[in-house]
C-alpha positions as CSV (number, residue, x, y, z in Angstrom):
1,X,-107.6,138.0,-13.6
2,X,-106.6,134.3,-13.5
3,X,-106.0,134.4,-9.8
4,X,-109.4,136.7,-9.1
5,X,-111.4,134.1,-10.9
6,X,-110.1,130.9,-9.0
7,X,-110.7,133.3,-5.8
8,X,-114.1,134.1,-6.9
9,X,-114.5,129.8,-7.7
10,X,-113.2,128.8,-4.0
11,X,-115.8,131.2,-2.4
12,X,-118.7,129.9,-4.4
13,X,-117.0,126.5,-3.8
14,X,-117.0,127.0,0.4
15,X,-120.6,128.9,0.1
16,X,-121.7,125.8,-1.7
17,X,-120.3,123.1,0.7
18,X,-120.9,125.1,3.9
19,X,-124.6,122.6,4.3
20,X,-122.1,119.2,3.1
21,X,-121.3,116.8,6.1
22,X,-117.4,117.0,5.2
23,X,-115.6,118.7,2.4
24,X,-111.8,117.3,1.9
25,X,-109.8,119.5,0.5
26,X,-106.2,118.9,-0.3
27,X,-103.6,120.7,-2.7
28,X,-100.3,119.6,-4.8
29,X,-97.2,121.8,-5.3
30,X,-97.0,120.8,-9.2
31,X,-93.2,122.3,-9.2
32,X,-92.6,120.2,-6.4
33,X,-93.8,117.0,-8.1
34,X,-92.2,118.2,-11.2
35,X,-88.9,118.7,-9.7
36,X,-88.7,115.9,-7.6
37,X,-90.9,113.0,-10.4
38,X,-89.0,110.6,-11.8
39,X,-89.8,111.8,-15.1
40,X,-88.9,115.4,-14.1
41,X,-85.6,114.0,-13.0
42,X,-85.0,112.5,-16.6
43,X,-86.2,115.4,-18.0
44,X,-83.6,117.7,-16.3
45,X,-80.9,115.5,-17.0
46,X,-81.9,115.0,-20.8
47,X,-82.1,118.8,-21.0
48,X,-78.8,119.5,-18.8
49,X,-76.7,117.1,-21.2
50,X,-78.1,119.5,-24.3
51,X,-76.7,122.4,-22.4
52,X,-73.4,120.8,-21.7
53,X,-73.3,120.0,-25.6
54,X,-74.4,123.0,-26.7
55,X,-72.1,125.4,-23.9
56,X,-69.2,123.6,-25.7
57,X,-70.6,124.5,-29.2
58,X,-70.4,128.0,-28.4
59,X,-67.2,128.3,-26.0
60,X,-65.2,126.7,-29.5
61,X,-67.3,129.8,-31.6
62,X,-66.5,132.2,-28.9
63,X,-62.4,131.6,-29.3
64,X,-62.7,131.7,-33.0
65,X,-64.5,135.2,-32.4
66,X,-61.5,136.0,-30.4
67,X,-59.0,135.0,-32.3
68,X,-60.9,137.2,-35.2
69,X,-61.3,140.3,-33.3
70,X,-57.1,139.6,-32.5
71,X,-56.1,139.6,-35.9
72,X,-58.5,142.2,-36.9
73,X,-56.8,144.4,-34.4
74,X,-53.7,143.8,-35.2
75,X,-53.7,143.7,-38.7
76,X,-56.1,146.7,-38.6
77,X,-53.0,149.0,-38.7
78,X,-51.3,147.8,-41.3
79,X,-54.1,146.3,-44.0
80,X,-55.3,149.0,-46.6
81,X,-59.2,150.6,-45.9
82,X,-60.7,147.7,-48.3
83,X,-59.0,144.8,-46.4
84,X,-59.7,146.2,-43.2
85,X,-63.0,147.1,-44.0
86,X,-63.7,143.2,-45.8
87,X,-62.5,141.6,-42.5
88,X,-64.6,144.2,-40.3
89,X,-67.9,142.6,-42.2
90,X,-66.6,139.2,-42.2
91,X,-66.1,139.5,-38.1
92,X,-69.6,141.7,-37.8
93,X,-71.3,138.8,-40.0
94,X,-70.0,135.7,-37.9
95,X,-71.0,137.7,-34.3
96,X,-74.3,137.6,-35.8
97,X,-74.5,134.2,-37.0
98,X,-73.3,133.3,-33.1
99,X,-75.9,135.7,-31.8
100,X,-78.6,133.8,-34.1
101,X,-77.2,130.4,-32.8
102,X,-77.4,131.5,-29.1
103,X,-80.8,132.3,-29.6
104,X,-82.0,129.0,-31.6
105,X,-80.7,127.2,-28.9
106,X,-82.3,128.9,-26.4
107,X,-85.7,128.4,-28.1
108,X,-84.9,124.7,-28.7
109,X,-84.4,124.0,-25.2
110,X,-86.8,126.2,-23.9
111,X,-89.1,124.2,-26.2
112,X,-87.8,120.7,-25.0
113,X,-88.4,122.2,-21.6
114,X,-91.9,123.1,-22.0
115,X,-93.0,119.8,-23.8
116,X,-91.5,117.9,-20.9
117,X,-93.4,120.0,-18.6
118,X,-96.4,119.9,-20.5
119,X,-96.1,115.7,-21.0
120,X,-95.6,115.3,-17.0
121,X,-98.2,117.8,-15.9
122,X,-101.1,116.2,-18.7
123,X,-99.4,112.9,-17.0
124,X,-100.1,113.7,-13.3
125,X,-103.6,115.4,-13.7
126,X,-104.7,112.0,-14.3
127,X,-103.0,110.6,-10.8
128,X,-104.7,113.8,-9.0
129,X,-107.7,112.8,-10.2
130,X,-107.6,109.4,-9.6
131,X,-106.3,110.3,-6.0
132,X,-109.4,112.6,-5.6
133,X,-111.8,109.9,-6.7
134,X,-110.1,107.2,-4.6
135,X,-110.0,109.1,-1.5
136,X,-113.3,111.5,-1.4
137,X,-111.3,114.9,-2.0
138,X,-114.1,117.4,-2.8
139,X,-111.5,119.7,-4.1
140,X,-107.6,119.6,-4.9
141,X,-106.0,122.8,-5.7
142,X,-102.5,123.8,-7.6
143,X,-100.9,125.3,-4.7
144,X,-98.8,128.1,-6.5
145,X,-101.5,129.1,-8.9
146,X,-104.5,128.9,-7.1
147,X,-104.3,131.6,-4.6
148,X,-103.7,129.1,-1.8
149,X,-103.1,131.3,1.3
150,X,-102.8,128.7,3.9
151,X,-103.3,124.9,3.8
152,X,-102.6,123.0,6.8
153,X,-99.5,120.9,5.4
154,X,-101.8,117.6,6.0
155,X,-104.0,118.6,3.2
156,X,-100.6,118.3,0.9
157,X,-100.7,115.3,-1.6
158,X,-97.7,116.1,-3.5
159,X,-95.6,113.4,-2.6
160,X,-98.8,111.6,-2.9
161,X,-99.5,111.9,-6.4
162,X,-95.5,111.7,-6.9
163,X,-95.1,108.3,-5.9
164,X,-98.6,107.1,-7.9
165,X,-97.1,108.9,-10.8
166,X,-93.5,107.2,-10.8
167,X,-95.5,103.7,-9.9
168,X,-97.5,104.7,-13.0
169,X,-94.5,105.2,-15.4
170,X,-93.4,101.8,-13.9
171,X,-96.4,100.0,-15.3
């Protein structure tokens, strides 16, 4: 639906400027920019040391798991039903709680993640505008999400918009 209405836009959008003396149109590959920003770079990297941190976490949880399921089996044998059946729940309970803390994380940093994103992209629509102002663009399009089927690489103002951003955050 998303990509039918900006379709639907960009033909109204050409039909409209087919009578104006000269339509620039350029577009910006925002995974690009935020791969490659300065601020996507700090991003990854704040992220990436919470991973490390957290990968540790769960390795140490992971041998303790083993080291319980070890002496679960081998005691199994020789503990009486309620012992063996006490340690089965304590085991079952902890794989949960590591189950539960696997997931947390993974929200956490998928949360970190997406305020980053959403913090850098807020950032550089400002840039693309001011680019588009500045330099007469009668359009600039999101080159992933706007059903951009071909744009002559000229028309491409991601590194553009990049290095106004990272002279931005500089300010």
């Amino acid at each position: 639906m998303k990509k039918f209405i900006t379709l639907l836009l960009l033909t109204l959008f050409c039909a409209a400027t087919v009578h104006a003396a000269e339509a620039r149109i350029g577009y910006v590959d925002l995974q690009k920019a935020l791969n490659n920003c300065e601020a996507g770079k700090v991003a990854k990297e704040k992220i990436s040391v919470k991973v490390k941190e957290y990968e540790t976490q769960i390795d140490q949880k992971q041998k303790e798991m083993k080291k319980l399921k070890d002496d679960l089996d081998k005691q199994g044998l020789v503990l009486s039903e309620d012992k063996r059946a006490a340690k089965k729940r304590d085991f079952d309970q902890k794989l949960k709680e590591l189950e539960r803390f696997t997931k947390d994380i993974q929200e956490e940093l998928q949360q970190q993640d997406a305020g980053f994103t959403r913090q850098i992209i807020t950032d550089f629509s400002k840039i693309i505008n001011d680019i588009g102002a500045k330099e007469g663009y009668t359009a600039i399009f999101e080159k992933t999400e706007s059903a951009l089927l071909y744009a002559d690489p000229k028309a491409d103002l991601t590194d553009k918009a990049i290095k106004a951003y990272d002279a931005s955050l500089k300010k």
